[in-house]
Steps between C-alpha positions, in 0.01 A plus 500: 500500500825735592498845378703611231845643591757697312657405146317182443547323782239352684358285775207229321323262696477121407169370383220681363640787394485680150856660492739425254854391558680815506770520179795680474433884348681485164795714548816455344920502550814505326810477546807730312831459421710720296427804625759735664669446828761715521196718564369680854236285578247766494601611149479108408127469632407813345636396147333186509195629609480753234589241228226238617218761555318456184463127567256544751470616870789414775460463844884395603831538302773333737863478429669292791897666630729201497860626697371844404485454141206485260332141514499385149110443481267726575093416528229694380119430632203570309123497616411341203624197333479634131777747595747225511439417119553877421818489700680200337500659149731673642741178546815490292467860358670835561285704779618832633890425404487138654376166344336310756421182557109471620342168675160436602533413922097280458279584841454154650155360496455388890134652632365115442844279504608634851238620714509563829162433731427595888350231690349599834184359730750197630518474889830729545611292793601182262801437426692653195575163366110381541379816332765413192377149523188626423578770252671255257280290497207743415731581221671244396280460177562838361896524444832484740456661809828704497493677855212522810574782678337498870416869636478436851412873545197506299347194496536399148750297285638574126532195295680549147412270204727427165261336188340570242133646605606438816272837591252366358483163659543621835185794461320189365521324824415791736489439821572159711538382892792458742336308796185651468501857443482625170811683321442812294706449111597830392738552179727811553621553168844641425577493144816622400434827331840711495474826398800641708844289462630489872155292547426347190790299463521337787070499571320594828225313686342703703197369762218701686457442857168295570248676647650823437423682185678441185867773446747522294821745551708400279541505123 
């Protein structure tokens, strides 16, 4: 089974294993309008943070410069998903001079709907189109296959799955054949777990080499 790596994400092998499909952390976001841009941005963060604190603890308060102003929203990231209730009883009523306007931004559920696995044991002199011949048809049974990515420089290929389970059903089926030599199923899990906005909102995968042990920089 892979080892363990940094914030939840992991590397579990198909078939006989005991690991559980890794879940999103519950963390929480929202997102604010009404507060004051006219302010310096620094003096904007700080406010909000100040006003929010009691609602739990933030990792990330990000207010976005649009043609140097103020962006009208700002986001606020909790580490725990409570914090978010705390934070829209706030909505609608006078805070710190402003009344705000406080939304709940939900953290997508995608550790088991959108997995992405590693294949690798395949002859690495076939074709890219025979090992993708292969590949979807190994996994046709367990949801869309959205992307196969072929990594000529190690060996391996990254298929990505959209379904329902679709984690599941692939671990289920472990391992399989491409002309003879076995191919290694390995989920790398990348649920999308912001806690920072200039990667939350717009998600990061992020795959370890094969063969190499397991890092992640960034975060």
């Amino acid at each position: 089974m892979g080892k363990s790596v940094k914030k939840g994400m992991k590397l579990l092998e198909g078939k006989g294993g005991d690991a559980a499909i890794p879940q999103r952390r519950k963390t929480g976001r929202i997102r604010i309008e009404g507060y004051d841009t006219g302010l310096a941005h620094d003096d904007a963060v700080r406010k909000l943070r100040k006003l929010f604190s009691t609602c739990g603890e933030m990792t990330d308060v990000y207010i976005g410069i649009i043609d140097d102003k103020l962006s009208p929203y700002a986001y606020i990231y909790f580490t725990r998903e409570d914090a978010v209730d705390k934070a829209l009883q706030r909505h609608g009523k006078h805070v710190g001079g402003w009344i705000l306007h406080v939304e709940a931004i939900p953290v997508p559920e995608c550790a088991s709907s959108c997995p992405c696995f590693m294949i690798k044991g395949y002859d690495t002199s076939l074709s890219n189109k025979a090992i993708k011949k292969a590949a979807r048809k190994h996994f046709s049974s367990c949801g869309t296959l959205t992307r196969i990515s072929i990594l000529r420089s190690t060996g391996a290929a990254l298929v990505f799955l959209l379904g329902e389970q679709a984690a599941e059903k692939a671990l289920e089926l472990g391992a399989f054949y491409i002309r003879g030599l076995e191919v290694v199923v390995k989920l790398v899990s990348t649920p999308i777990n912001p806690t920072f906005h200039n990667i939350g909102i717009r998600g990061r995968r992020w795959f370890p080499t094969p063969g190499k042990e397991a890092k992640m920089t960034a975060e």
